[in-house]
DSSP file (Angstrom, degrees, kcal/mol; ACC not computed):
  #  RESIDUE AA STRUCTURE BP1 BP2  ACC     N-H-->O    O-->H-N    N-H-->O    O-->H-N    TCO  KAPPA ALPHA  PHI   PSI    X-CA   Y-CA   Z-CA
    1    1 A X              0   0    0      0, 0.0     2,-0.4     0, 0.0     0, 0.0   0.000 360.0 360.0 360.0 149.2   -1.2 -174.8  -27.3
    2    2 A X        -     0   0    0      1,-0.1     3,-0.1     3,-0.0     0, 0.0  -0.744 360.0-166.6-124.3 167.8    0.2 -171.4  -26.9
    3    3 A X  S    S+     0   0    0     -2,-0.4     2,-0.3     1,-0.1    -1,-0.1   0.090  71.2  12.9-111.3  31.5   -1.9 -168.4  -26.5
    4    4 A X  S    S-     0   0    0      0, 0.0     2,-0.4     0, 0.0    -1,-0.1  -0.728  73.6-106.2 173.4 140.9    0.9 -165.5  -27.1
    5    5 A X        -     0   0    0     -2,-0.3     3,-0.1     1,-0.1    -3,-0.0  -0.883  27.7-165.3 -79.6 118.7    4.9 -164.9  -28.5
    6    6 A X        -     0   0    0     -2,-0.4     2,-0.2     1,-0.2    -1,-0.1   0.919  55.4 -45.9 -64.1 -67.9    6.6 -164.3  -25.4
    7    7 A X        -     0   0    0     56,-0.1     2,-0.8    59,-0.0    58,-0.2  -0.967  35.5-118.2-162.7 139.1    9.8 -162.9  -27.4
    8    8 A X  E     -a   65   0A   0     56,-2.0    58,-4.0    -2,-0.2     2,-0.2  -0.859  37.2-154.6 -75.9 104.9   12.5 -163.2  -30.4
    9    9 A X  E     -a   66   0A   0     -2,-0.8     2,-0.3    56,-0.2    58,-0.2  -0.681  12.8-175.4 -84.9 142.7   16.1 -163.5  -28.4
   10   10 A X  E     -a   67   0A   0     56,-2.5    58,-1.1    -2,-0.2     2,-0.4  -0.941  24.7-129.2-123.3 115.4   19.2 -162.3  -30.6
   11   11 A X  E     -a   68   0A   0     -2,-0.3    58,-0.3    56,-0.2     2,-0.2  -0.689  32.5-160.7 -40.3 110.3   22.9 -162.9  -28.8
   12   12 A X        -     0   0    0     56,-2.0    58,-0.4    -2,-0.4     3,-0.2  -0.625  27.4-155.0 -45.0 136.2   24.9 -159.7  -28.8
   13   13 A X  S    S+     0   0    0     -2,-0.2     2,-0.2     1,-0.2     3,-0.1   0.753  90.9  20.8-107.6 -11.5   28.1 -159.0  -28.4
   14   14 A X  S  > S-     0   0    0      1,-0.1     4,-1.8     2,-0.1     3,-0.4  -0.616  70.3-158.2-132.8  87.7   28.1 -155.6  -27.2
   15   15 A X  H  > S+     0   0    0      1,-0.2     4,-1.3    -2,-0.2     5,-0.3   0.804  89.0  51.0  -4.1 -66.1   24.5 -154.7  -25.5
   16   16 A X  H >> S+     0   0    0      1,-0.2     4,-1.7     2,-0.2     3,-1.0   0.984 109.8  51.9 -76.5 -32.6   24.8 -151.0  -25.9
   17   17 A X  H 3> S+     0   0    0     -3,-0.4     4,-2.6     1,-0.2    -1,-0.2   0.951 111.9  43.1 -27.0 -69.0   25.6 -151.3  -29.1
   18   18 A X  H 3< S+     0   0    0     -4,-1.8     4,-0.4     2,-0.2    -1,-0.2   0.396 106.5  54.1 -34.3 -34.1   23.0 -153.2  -29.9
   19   19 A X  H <X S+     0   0    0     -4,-1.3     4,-5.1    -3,-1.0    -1,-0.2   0.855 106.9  59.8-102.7 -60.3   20.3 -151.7  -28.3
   20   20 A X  H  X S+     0   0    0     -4,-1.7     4,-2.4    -5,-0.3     5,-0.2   0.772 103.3  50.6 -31.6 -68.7   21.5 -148.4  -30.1
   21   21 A X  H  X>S+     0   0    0     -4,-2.6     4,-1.4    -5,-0.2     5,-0.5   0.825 114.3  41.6 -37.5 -49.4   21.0 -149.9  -33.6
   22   22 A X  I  >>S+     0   0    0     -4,-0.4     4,-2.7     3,-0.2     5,-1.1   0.993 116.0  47.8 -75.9 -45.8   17.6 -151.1  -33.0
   23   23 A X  I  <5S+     0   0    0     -4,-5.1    -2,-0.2     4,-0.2    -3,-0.1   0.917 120.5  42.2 -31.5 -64.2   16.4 -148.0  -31.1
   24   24 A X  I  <5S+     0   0    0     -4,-2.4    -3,-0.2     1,-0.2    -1,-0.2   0.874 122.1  26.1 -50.1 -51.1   17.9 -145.8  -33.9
   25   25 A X  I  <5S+     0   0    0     -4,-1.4    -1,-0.2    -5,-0.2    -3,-0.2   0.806 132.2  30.1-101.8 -15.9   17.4 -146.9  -37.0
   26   26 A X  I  <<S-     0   0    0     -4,-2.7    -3,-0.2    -5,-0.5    -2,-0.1   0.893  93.5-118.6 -86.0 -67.8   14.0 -149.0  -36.3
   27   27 A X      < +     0   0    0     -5,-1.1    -4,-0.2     1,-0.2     2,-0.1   0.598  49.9 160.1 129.9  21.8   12.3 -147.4  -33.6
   28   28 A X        -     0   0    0     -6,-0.3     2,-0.3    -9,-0.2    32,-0.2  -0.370  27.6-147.8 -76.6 139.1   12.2 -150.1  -30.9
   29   29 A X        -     0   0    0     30,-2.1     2,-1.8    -2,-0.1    30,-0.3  -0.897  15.0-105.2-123.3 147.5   11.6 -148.8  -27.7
   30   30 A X        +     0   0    0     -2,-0.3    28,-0.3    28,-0.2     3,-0.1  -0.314  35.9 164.7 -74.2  97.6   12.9 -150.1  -24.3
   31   31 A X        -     0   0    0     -2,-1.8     2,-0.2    26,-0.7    27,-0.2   0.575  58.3 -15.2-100.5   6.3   10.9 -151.9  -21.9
   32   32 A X  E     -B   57   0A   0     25,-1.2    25,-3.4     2,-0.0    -1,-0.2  -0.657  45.8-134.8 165.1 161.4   12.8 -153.6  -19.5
   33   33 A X  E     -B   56   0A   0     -2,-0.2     2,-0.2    23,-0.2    23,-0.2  -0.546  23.8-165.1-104.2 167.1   16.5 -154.9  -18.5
   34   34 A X  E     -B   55   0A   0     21,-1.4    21,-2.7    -2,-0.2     2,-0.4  -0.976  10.9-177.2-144.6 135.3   17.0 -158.3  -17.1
   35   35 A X  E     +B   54   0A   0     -2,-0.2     2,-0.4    19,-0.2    19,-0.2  -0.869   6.4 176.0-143.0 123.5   20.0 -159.9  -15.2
   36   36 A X  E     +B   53   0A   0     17,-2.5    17,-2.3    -2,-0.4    -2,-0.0  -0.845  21.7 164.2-112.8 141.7   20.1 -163.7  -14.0
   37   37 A X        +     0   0    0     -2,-0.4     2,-0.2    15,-0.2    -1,-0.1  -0.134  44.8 124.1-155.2  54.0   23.0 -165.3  -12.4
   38   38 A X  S    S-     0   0    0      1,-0.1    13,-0.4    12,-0.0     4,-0.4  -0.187  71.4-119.5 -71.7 157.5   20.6 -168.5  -11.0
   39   39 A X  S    S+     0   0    0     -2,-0.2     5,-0.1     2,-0.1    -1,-0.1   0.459 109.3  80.8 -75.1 -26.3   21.7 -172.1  -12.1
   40   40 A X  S >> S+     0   0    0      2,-0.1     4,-2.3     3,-0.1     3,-1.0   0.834  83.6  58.0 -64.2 -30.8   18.5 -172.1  -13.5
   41   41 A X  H >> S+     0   0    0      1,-0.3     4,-1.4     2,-0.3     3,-0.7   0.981 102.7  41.9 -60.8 -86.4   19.9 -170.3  -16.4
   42   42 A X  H 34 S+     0   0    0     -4,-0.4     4,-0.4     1,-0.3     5,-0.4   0.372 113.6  53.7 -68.6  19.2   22.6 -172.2  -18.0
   43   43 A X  H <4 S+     0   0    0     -3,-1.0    -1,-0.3     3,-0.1     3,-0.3   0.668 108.8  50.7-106.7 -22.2   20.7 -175.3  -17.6
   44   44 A X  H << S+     0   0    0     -4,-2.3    -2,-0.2    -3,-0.7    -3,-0.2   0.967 117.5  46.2 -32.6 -67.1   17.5 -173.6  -19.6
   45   45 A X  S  < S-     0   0    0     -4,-1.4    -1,-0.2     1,-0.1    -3,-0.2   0.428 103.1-130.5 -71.6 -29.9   19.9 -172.8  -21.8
   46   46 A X  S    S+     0   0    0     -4,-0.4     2,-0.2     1,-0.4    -3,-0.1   0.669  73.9 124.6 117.0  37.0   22.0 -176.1  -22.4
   47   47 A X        -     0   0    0     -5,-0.4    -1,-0.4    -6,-0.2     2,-0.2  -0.720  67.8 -89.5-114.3 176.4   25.3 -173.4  -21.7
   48   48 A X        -     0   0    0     -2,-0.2     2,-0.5     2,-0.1    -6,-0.1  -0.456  51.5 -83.1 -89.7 161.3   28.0 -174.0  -19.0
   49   49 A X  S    S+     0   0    0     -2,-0.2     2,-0.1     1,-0.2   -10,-0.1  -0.927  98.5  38.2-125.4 137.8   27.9 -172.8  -15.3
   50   50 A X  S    S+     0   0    0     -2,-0.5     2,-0.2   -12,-0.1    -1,-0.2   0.064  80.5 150.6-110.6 144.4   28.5 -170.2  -13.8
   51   51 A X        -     0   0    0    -13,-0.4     2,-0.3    -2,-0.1    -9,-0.1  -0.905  34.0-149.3-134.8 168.8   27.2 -167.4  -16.4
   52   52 A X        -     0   0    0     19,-1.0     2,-1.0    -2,-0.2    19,-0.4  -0.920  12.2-166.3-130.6 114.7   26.0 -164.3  -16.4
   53   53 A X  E     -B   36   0A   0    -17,-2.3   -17,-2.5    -2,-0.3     2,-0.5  -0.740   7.8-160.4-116.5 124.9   23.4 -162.9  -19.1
   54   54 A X  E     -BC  35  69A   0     15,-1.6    15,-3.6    -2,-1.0     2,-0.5  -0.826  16.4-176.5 -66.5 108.0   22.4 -159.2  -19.7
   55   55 A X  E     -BC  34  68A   0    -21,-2.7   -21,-1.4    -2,-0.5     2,-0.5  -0.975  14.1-170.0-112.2 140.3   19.1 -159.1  -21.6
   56   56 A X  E     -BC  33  67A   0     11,-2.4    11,-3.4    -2,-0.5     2,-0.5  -0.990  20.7-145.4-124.2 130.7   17.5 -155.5  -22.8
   57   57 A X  E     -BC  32  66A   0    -25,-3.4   -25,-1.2    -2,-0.5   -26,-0.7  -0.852  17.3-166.1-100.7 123.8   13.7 -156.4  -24.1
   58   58 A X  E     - C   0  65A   0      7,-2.1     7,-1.6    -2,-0.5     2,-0.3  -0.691   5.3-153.5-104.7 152.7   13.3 -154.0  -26.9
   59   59 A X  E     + C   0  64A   0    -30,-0.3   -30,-2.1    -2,-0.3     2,-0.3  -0.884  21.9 161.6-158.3 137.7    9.4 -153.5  -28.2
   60   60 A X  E >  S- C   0  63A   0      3,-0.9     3,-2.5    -2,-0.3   -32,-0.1  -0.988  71.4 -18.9-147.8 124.2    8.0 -152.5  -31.5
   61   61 A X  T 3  S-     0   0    0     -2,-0.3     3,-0.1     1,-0.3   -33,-0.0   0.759 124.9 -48.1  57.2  34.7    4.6 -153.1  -32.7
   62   62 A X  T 3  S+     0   0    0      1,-0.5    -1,-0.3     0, 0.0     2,-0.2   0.429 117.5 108.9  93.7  -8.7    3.5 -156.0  -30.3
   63   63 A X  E <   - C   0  60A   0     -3,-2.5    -3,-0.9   -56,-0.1    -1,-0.5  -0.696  53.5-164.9-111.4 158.7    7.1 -157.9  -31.1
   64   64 A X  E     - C   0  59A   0     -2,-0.2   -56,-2.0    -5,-0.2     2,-0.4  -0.943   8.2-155.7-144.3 133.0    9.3 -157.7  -28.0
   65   65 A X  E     -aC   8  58A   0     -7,-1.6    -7,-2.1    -2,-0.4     2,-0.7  -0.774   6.6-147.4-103.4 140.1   13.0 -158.5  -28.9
   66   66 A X  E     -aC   9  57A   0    -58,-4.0   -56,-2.5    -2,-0.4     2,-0.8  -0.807   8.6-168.8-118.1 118.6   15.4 -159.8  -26.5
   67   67 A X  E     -aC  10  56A   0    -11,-3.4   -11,-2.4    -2,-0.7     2,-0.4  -0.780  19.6-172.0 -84.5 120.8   19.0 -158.7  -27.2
   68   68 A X  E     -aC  11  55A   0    -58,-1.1   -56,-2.0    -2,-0.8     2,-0.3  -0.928  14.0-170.7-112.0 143.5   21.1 -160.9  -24.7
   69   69 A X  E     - C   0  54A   0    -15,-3.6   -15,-1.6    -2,-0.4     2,-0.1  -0.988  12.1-148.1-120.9 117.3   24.8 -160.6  -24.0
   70   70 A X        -     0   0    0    -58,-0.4     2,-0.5    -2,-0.3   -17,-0.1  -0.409  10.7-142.7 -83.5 137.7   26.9 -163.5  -21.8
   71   71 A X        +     0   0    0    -19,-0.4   -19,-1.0    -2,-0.1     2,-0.2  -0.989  53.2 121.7-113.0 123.7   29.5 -162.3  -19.9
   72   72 A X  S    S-     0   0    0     -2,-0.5   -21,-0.1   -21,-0.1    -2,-0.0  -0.850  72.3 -90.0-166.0 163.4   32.1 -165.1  -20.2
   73   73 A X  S    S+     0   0    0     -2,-0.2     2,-0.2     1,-0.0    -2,-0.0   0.640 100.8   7.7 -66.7  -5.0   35.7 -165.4  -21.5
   74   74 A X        -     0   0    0      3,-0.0     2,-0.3     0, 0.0     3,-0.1  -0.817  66.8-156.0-165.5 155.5   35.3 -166.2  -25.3
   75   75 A X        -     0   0    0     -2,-0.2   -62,-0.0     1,-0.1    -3,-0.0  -0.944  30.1 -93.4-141.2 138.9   32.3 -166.3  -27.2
   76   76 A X        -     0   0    0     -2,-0.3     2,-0.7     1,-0.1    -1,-0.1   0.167  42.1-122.6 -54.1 170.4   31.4 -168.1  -30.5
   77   77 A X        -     0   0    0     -3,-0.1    -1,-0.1     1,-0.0    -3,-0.0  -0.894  32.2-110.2-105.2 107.5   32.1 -166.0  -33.6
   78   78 A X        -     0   0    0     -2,-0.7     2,-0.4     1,-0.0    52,-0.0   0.104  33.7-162.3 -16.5 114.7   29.0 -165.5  -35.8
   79   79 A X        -     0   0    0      2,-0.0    -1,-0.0     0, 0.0    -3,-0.0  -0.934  19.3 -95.9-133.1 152.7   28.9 -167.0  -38.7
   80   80 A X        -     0   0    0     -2,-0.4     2,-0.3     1,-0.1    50,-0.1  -0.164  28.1-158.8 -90.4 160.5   26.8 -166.5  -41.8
   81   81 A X        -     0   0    0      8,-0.1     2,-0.1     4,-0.0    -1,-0.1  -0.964  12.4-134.1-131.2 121.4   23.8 -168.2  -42.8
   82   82 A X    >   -     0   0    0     -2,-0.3     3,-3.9     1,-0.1     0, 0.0  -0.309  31.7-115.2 -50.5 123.2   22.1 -168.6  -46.2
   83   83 A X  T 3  S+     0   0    0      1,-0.3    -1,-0.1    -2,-0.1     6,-0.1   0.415 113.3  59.5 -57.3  12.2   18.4 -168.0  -46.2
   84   84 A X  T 3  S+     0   0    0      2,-0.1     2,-0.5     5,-0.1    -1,-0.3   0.317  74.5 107.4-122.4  12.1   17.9 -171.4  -47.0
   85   85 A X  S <  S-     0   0    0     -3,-3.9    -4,-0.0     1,-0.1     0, 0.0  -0.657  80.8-101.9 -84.4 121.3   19.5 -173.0  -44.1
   86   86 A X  S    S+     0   0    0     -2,-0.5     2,-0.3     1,-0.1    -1,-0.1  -0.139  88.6  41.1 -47.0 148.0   16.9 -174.5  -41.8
   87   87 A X  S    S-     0   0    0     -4,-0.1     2,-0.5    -3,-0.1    -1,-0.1  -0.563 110.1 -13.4 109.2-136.2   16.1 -172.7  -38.9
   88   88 A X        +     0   0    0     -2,-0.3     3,-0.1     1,-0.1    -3,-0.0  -0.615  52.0 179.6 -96.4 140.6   15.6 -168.7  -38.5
   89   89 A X        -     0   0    0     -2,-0.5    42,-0.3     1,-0.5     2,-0.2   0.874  56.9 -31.9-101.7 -76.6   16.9 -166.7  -41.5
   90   90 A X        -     0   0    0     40,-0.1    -1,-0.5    -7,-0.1     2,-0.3  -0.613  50.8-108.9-156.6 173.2   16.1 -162.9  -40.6
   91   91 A X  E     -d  132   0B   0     40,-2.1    42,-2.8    -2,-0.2     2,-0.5  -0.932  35.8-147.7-119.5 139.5   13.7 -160.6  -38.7
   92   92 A X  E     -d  133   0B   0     -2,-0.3     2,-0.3    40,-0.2    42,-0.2  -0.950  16.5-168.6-147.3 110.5   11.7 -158.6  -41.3
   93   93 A X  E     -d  134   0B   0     40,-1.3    42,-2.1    -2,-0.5     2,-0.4  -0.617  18.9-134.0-115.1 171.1   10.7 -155.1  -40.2
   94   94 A X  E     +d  135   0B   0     -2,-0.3     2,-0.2    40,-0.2    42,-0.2  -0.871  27.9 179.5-141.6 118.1    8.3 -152.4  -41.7
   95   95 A X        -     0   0    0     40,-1.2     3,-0.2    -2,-0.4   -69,-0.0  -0.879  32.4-142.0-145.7 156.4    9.7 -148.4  -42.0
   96   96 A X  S    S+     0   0    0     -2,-0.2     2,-0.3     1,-0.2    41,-0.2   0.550  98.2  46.2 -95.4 -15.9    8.0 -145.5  -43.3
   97   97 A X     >  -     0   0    0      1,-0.2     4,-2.2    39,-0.1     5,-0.4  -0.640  60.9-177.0-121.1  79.7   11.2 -144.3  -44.9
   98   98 A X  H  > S+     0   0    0     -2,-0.3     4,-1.6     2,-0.2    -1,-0.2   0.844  82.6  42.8 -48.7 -51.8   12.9 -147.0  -46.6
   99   99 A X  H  > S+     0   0    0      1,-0.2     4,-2.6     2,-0.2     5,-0.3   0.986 118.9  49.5 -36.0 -74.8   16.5 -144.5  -47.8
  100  100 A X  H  > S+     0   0    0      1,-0.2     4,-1.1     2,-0.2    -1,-0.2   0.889 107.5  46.8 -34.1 -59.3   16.4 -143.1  -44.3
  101  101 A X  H  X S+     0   0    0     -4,-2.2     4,-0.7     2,-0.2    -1,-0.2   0.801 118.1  46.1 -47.7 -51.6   16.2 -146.3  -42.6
  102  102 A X  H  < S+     0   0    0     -4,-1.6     3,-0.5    -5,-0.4     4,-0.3   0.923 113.3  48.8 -48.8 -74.1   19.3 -147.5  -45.2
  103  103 A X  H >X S+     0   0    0     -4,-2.6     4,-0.9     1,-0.2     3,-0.7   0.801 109.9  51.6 -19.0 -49.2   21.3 -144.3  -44.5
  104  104 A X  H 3X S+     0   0    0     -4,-1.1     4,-2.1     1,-0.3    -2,-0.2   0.831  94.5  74.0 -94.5 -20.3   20.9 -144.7  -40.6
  105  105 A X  H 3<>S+     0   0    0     -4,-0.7     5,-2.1    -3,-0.5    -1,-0.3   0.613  99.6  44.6 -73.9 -14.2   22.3 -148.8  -40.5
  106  106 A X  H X45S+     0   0    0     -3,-0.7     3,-3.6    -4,-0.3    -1,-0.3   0.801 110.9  52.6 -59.3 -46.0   26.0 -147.8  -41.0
  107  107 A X  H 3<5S+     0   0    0     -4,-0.9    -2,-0.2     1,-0.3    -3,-0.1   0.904 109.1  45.6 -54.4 -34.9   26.0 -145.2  -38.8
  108  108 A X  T 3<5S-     0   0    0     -4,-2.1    19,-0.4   -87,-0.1    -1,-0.3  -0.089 129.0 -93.7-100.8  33.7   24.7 -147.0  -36.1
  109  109 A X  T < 5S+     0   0    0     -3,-3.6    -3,-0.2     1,-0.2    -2,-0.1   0.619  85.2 107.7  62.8  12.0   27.2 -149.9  -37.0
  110  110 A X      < -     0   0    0     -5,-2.1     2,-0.4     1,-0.1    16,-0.2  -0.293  59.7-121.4-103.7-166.2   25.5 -152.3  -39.1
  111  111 A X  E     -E  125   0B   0     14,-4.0    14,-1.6    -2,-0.1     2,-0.3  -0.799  10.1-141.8-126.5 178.5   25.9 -153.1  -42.8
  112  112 A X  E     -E  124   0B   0     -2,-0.4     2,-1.2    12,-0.3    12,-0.2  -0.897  18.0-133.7-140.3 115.3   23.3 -153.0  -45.9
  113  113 A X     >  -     0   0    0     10,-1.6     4,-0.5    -2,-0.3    10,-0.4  -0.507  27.9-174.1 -58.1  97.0   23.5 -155.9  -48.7
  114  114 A X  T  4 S+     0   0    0     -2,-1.2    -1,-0.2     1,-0.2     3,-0.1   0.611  70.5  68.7 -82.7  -2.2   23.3 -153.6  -50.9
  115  115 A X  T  4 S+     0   0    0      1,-0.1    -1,-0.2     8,-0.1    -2,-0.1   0.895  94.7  58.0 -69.8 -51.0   23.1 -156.1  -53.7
  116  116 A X  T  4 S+     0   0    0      7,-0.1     2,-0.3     2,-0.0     5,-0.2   0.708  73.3 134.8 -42.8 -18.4   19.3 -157.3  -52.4
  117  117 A X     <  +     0   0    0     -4,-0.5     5,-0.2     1,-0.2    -3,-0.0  -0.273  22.5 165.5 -54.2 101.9   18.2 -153.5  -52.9
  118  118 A X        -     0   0    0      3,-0.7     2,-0.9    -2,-0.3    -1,-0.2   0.030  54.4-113.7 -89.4  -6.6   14.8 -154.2  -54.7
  119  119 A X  S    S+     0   0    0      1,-0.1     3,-0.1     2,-0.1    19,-0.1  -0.194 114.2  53.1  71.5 -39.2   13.6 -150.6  -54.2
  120  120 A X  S    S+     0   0    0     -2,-0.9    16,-1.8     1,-0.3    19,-0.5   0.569 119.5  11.0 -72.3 -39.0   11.0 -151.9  -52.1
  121  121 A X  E     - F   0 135B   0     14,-0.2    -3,-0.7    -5,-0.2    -1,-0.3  -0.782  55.5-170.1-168.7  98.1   13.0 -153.8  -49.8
  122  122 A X  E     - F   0 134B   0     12,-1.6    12,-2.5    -5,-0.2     2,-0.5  -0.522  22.3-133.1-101.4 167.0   16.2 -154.4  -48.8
  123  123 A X  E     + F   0 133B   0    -10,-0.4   -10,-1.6    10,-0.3     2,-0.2  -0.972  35.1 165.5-133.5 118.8   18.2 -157.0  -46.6
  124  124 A X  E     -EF 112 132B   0      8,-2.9     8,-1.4    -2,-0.5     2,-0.3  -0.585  27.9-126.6-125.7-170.5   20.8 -154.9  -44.1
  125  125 A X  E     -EF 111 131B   0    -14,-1.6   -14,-4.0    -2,-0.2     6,-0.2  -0.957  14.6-129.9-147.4 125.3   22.7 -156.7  -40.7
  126  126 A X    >   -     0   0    0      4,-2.3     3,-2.1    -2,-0.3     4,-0.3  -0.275  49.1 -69.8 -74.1 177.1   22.6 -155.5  -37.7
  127  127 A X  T 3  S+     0   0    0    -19,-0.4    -1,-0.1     1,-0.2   -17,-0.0   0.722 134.3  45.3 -42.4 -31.3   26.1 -155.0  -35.6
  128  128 A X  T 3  S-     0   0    0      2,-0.1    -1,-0.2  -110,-0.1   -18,-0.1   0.417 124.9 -99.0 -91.9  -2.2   26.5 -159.0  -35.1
  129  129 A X    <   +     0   0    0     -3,-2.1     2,-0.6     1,-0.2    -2,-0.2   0.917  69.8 157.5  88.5  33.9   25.7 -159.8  -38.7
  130  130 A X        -     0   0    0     -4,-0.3    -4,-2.3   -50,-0.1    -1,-0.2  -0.879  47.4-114.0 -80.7 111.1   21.7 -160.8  -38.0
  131  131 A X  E     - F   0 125B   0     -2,-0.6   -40,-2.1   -42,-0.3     2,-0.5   0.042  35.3-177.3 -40.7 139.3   19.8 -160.5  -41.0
  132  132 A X  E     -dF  91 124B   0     -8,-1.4    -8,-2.9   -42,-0.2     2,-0.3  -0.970  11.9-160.2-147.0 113.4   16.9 -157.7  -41.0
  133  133 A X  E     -dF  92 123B   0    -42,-2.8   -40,-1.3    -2,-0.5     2,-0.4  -0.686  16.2-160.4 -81.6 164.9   14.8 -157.5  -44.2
  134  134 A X  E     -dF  93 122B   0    -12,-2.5   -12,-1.6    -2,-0.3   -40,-0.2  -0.856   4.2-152.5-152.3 129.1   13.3 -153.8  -43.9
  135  135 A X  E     -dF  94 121B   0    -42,-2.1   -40,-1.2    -2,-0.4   -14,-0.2  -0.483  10.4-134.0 -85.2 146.6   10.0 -153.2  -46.1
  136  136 A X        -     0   0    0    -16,-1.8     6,-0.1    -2,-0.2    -1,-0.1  -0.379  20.5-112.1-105.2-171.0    9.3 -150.1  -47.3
  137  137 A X  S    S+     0   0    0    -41,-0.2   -41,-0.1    -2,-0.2   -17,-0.1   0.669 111.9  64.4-112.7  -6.2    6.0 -148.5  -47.1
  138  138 A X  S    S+     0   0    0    -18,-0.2     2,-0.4   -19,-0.1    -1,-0.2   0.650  86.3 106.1 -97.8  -9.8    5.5 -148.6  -51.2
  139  139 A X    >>  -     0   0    0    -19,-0.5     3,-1.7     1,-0.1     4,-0.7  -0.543  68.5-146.6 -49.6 114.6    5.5 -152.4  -50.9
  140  140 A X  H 3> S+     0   0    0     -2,-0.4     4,-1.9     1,-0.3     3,-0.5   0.617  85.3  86.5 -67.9 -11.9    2.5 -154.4  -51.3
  141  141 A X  H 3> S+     0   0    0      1,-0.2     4,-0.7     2,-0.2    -1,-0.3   0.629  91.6  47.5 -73.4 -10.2    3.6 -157.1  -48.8
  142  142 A X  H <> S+     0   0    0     -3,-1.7     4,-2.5     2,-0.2     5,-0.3   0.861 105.9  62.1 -82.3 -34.2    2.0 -154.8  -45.5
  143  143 A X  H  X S+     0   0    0     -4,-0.7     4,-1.9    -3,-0.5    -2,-0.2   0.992 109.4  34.9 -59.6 -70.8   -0.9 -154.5  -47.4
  144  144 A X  H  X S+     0   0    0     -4,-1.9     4,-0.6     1,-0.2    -1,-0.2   0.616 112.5  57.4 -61.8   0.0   -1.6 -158.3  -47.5
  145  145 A X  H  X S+     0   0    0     -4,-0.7     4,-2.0     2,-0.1    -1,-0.2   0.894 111.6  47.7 -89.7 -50.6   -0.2 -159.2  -43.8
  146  146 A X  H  X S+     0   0    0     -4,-2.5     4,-2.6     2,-0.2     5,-0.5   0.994 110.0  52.7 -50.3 -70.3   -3.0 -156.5  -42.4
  147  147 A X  H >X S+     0   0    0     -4,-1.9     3,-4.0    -5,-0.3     4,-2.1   0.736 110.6  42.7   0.3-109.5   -5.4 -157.9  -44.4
  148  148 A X  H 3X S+     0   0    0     -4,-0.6     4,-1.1     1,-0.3    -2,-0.2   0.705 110.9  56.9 -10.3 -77.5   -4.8 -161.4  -43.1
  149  149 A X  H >X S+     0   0    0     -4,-2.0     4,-1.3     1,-0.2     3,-0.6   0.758 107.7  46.2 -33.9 -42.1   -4.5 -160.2  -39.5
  150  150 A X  H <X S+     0   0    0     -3,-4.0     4,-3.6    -4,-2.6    -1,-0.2   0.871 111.6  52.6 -87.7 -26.4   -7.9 -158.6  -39.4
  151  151 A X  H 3< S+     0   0    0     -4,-2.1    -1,-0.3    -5,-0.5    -2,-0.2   0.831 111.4  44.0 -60.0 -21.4   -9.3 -161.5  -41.0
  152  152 A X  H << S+     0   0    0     -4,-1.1    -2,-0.2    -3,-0.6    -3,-0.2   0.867 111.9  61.0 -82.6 -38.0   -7.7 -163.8  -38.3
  153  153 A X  H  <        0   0    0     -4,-1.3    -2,-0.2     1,-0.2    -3,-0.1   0.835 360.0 360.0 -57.0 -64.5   -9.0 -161.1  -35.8
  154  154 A X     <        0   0    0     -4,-3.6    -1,-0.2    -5,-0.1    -2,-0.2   0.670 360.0 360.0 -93.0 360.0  -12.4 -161.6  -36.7
């Protein structure tokens, strides 16, 4: 049984990019770089050898994200995924200034479906096209996830 999330990994294709967009416009702070060029790696990973992966562990609120980048000649191209396709849709973040927040994801290279815009809640992409819901603070959905937690808590 497991007693803790270790991390969320997202692939990147350009690290500082990356890093930049979450720092800025979320508030993720860094806590530490990682660089493997073991054997252990691509067979953990079911990729070919030899590689080399840059990870920067980003952390916000208990969640610790790991942006990894492969240095190799070609890398897939991203391709989009419907929120109803099995497996992991999006990462669903909490701001205290939903407009700001909105504002900051071009700048910092990402996009905002601005068709999802709910006032509440919106769906933006970060620089690689990974879905990012971001809640706003006038949403009820924070109310009931604290909740919950402190009931699981006690």
């Amino acid at each position: 049984m497991a007693n803790a999330c270790s991390h969320i990994g997202l692939c990147v294709t350009d690290l500082a990019r990356s890093r930049r967009f979450y720092e800025e416009v979320f508030g993720f702070r860094a806590a530490f770089d990682l660089r493997t060029e073991g054997p252990e790696t691509p067979q953990l990973l079911r990729l070919a050898s030899p590689l080399t992966l840059d990870a920067v562990y980003l952390a916000l609120d208990g969640l610790l994200l790991e942006l990894l980048h492969f240095e190799r000649p070609e890398s897939p191209a991203a391709q989009p995924r419907a929120l109803n396709e099995p497996g992991l849709t999006h990462l669903s973040l909490f701001v205290e200034d939903l407009p700001a927040a909105v504002e900051a994801v071009p700048r910092y290279g990402g996009r905002v479906r601005e068709d999802t815009n709910i006032g509440v809640a919106v769906f933006v992409e970060d620089p690689d096209g990974q879905a990012i819901e971001v809640i706003g603070p006038q949403g009820q959905f924070r109310a009931m996830r604290d909740q919950a937690l402190r009931k699981l808590s006690d």
